[in-house]
C-alpha positions in Angstrom: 0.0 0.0 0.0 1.1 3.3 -0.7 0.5 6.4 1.5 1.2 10.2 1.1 3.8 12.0 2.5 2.1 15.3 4.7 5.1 17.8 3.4 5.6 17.0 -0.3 3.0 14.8 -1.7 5.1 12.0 -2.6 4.0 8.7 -2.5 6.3 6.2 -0.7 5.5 2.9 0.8 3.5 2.3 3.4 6.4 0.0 5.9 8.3 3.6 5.1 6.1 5.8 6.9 7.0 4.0 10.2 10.4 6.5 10.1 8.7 9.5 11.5 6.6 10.3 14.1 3.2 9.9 12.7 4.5 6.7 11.2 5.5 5.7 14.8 2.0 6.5 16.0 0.2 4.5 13.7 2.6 1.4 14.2 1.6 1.5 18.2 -1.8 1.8 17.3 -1.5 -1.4 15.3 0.7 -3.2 17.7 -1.7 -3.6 20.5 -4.4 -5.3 17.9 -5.3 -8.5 17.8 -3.3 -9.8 14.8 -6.3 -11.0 12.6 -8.0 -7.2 13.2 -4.9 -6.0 12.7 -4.4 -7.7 8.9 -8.0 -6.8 8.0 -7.3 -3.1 9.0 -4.5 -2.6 7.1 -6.2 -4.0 3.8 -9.8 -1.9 5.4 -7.2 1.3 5.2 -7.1 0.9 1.3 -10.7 1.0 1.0 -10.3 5.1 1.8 -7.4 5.9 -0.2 -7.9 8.3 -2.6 -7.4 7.2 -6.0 -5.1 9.8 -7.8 -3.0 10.5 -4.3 -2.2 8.0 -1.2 -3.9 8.0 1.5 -2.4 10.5 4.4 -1.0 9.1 7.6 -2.9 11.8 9.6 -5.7 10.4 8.3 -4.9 6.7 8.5 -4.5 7.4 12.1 -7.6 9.1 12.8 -9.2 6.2 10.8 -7.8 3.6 13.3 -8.5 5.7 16.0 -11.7 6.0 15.6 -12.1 2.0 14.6 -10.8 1.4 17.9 -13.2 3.2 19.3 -15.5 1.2 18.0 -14.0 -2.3 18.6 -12.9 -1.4 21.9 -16.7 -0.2 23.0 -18.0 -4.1 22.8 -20.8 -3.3 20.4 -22.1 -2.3 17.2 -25.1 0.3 16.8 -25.9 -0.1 12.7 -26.6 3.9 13.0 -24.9 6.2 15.6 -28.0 7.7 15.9 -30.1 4.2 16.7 -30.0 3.1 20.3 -30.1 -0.5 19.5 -27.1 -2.1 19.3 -25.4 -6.0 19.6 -22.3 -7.3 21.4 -19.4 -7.3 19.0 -16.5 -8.5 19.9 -13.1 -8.0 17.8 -13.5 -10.9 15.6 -16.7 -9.2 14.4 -14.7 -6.3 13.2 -12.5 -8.4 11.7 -15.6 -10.2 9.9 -17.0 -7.5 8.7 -14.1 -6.0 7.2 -13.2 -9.3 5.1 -16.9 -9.2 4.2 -15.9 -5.5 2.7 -12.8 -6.2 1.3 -14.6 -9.4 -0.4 -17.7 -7.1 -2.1 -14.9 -4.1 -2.7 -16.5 -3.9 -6.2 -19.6 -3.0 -5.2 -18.3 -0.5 -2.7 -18.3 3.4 -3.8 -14.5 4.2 -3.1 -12.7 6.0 -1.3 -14.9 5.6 1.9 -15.6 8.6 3.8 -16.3 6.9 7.1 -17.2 3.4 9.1 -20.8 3.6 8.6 -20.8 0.8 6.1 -18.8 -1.0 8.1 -20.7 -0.4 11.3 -23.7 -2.0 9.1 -21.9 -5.2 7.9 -21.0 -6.0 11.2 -24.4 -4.9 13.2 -25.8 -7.6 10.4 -23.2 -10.3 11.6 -24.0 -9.9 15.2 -28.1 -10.0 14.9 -27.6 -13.2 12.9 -27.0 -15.9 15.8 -25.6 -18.5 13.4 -22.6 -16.0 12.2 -21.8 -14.5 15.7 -22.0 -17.9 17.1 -19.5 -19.0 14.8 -17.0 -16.2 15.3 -16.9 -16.3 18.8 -14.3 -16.8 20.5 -13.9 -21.1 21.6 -13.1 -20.7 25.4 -14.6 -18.0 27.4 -12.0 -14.8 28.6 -13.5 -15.8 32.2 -11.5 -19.3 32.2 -8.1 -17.5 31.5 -5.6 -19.6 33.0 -2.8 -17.6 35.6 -0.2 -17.6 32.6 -2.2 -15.8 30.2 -3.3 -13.2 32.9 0.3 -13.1 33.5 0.9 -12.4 29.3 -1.7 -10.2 29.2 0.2 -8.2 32.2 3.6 -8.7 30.2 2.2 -7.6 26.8 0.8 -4.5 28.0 4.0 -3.4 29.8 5.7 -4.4 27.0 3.6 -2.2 24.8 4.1 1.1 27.4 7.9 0.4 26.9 7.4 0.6 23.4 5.3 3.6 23.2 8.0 5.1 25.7 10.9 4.4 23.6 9.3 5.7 20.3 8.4 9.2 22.4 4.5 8.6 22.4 4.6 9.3 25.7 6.8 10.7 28.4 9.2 8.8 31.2 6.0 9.9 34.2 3.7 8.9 32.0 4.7 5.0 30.8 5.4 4.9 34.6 1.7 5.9 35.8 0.9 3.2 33.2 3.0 0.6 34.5 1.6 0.6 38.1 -2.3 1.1 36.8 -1.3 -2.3 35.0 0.1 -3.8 37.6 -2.7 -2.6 39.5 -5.4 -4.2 37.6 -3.4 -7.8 37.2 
């Protein structure tokens, strides 16, 4: 994929953009996703890239952003403005995006938000058959001590990594430390 450089226009590609600091940002916000999400949002990203120029990094970042958002809340509304929504868990997302990329023909590109996406993945989670199917084979409840105890060490090891690539200060990735360490 190739994305736009925000000073000259330039086209470059997209494994480059991890050299500056908007590149950085978008390559922590990646590295906390389940790998599977992760994949299908990379190829999702294309879907709004602009045909005659790349698609920004500013704007790939507010894109993921704001898809995290999303995942992260637990549930899909098919409307913002609708008060009904369903449990969706990140292998919903993931779903529906592969369901995108897989009807990208009969999408009208570049995208201009997640609303489609919102949809495709509301219709997933009100049919039981589909949602039953992606969900997850052991329940999060049953974790065993040595995955809470890699969930601990992957988050730590995700504020050192944020820390070293300047995302955030040396009082900051501290704070985070102990609030993980709090809530092992």
């Amino acid at each position: 994929m190739q994305v736009q450089c925000p000073c000259c226009g330039e086209q470059f590609p997209f494994e480059a953009g991890f050299a500056d600091a908007d590149g950085k940002r978008l390559a922590a916000l990646l590295a906390g996703l389940d790998p599977k999400l992760g994949r299908a949002l990379l190829n999702y990203l294309r879907l709004f890239s602009p045909a005659k120029r790349g698609l920004r990094m500013t704007k790939a970042i507010r894109l993921v952003e704001e898809l995290l958002d999303l995942v992260n809340s637990g549930q899909v509304q098919r409307d913002a403005r609708a008060n009904d929504s369903k449990p969706a868990a990140p292998r919903l997302w993931a779903a529906g995006i592969e369901q995108m990329i897989a009807g990208r023909e009969r999408l009208q590109l570049p995208l201009e938000n997640h609303n489609y996406l919102r949809a495709v993945v509301y219709g997933i989670a009100a049919d039981p058959a589909q949602a039953a199917q992606l969900a997850p084979t052991r329940p999060v409840a049953a974790a065993s001590v040595s995955t809470v105890q890699q969930v601990l060490q992957d988050a730590i090891g995700r504020i050192n990594a944020d820390e070293r690539l300047g995302l955030i200060d040396k009082e900051e990735a501290e704070r985070r430390r102990q609030a993980a360490r709090g809530n092992a």
